[in-house]
N, C-alpha and C positions, 0 to 999 in steps of 0.2 A: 772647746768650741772655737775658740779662737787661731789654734793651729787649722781646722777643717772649715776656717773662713765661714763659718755659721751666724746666722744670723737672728735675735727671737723677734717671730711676729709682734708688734705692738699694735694698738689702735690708737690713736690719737686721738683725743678729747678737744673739740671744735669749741670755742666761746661763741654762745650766741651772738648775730650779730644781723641787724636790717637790712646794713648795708647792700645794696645791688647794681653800685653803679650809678653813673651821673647818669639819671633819666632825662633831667632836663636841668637848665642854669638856676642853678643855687642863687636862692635870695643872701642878700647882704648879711652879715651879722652883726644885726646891730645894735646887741649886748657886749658885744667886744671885752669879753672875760669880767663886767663890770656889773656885779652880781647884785648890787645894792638898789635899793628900791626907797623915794621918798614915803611914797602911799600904798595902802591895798592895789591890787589889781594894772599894775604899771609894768610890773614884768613879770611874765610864766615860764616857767620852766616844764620839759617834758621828758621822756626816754623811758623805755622799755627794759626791765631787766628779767632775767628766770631765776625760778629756782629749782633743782633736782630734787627728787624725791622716789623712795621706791616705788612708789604708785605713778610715776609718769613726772609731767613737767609742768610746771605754773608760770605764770608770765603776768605780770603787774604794770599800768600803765597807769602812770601818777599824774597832776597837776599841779605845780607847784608854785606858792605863791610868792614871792624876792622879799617882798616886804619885813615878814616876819616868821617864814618858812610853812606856814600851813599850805596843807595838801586840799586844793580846792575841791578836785574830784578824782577820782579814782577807780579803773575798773580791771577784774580778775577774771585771766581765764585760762583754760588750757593750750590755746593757738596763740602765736603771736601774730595772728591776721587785723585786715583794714577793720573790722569791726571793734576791734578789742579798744583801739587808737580814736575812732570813731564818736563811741558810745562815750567816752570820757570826755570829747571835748563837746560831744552836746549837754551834758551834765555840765559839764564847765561855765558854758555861753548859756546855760540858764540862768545862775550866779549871778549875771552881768545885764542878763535880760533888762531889767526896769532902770537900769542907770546908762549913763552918756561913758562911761568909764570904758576903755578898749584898748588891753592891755598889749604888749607884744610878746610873741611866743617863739618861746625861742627851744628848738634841737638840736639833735644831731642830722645829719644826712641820710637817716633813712628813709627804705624807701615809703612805709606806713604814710608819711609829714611831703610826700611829690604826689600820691598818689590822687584821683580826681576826688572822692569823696571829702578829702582832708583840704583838699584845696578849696573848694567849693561852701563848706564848712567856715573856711578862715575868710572866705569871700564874704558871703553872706553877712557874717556877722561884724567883718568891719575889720578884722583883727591883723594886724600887722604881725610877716612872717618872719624869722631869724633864725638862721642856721651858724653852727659848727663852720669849720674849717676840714677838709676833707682828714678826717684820722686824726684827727686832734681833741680826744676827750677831754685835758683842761679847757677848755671850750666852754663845755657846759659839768665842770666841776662841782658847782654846786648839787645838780639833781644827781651825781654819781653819790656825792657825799650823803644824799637825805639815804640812799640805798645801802650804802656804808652802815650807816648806821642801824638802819632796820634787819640788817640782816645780822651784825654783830647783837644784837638785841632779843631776837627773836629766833632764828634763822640757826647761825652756826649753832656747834657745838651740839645738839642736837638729833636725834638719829632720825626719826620720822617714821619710822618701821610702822606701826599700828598705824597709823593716821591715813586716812582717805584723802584724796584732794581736794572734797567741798570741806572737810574738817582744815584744811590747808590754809582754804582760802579765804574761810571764815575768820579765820588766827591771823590771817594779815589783814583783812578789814578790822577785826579790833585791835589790831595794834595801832594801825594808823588813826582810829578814833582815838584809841588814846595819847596818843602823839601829836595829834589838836586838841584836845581837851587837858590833858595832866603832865603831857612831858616837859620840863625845867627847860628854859635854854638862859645861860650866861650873859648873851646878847639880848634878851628879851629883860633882863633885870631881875633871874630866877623865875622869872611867870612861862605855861604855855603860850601856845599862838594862840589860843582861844584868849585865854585868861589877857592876854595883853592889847587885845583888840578891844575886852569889853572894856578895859579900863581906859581905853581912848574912847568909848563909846563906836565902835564901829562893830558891825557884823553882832550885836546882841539876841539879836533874832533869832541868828543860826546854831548862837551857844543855848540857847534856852529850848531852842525846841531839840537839841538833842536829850536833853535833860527830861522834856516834858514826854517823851517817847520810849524812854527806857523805863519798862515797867517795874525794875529793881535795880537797885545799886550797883554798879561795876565792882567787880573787886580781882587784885592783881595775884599772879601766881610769881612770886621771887625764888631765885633761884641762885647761891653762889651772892645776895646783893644784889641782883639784876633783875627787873622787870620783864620779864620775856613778855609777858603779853596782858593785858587788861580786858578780860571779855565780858560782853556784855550779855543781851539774851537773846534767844532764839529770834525771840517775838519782837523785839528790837531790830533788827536784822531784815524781818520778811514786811516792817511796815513799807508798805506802798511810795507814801512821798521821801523813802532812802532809796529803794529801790529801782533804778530805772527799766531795768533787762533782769531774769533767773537763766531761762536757757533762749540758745538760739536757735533758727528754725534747721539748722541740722543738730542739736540735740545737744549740743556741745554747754559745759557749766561754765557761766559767765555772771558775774557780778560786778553793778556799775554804782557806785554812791557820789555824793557831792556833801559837801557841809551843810545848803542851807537846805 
């Protein structure tokens, strides 16, 4: 092949990415790689990652708390559209609803976090905006890291062959439930972000009524040593004040949760 100067077709595999260009001037960043948070709700973290799977593509959009790493709201779906971005920061800015607390939120440059919805959203409710540095993901290292994790957890290693994508997406909402409620962190003093909130007495509310909602015991599937995933129950799951959105009005599966 190489004498007849041949060359093999390949396709290239694209990383997802929001980015589309400076729409308009990027707000300041003014987390300035400084990931640490005195109190709840002081600094949020946001970004979009995929995952592949035989059955198509999933796209997770997280909230992320600086404090003590819980994930305040979270929504799944199979588009990485303005909805998907949307729907999680009203679930967000519910959380925050009845207190004076208004935290800053900080991305990367996509385009989801310029668009008018997003903006109007962070308007409304008071919230100061924070961006990345044009292509500079240690930027926002920390919510790359919470993604890190969940996917060496859950995610790799893993074939996905049987599984549907609401079965998909189901497995990443229990994960991240369990990921507030039961995952260890080092920095937390061996406690979850649940566990180490109620022990400051903060956010008690939101750990109890997860408890009071599940109508049987979680229990984990380990695998190799690893928690892949902690699932809860169906009926857990389709209760009303978890759920924000099921589908959207083109048809598409989306699930939107919040902690409290």
């Amino acid at each position: 092949m190489k004498q007849e100067q041949l060359v093999v077709a390949t396709v290239k595999r694209r990383r997802y990415t929001s980015y589309q260009g400076e729409l308009d001037a990027a707000p300041e960043n003014l987390v300035d790689r400084d990931f640490h948070a005195a109190g709840p709700n002081e600094k949020w973290l946001t970004d979009i990652t995929e995952f592949k799977l035989p059955a198509g593509k999933v796209y997770l959009s997280p909230m992320i708390d600086r404090f003590d790493g819980l994930v305040v709201s979270w929504s799944v779906g199979t588009r990485p559209d303005a909805e998907l971005v949307n729907s999680m920061l009203d679930a967000a800015i519910e959380t925050i609803t009845d207190s004076s607390e208004r935290p800053v939120v900080h991305s990367d440059r996509g385009a989801h976090y310029r668009w008018p919805g997003w903006l109007s959203r962070m308007h409304n409710a008071q919230l100061a905006r924070s961006m990345s540095r044009k292509g500079c993901s240690p930027d926002n290292a920390a919510c790359e890291g919470f993604f890190g994790r969940l996917k060496n957890e859950m995610y790799h290693h893993r074939d996905w062959i049987n599984t549907t994508l609401d079965d998909f997406m189901q497995q990443v909402d229990s994960y991240i439930r369990w990921y507030n409620q039961h995952r260890i962190k080092i920095s937390l003093g061996g406690l979850s972000p649940s566990e180490y909130r109620r022990n400051l007495g903060i956010a008690a509310q939101a750990v109890q009524e997860f408890v009071r909602t599940s109508p049987q015991q979680c229990w984990s599937s380990v695998v190799d040593g690893v928690a892949h995933h902690v699932v809860g129950t169906i009926n857990a799951l389709d209760d009303p004040r978890r759920r924000a959105g099921k589908f959207d009005t083109g048809g598409r599966r989306r699930l939107v949760f919040r902690t409290g």
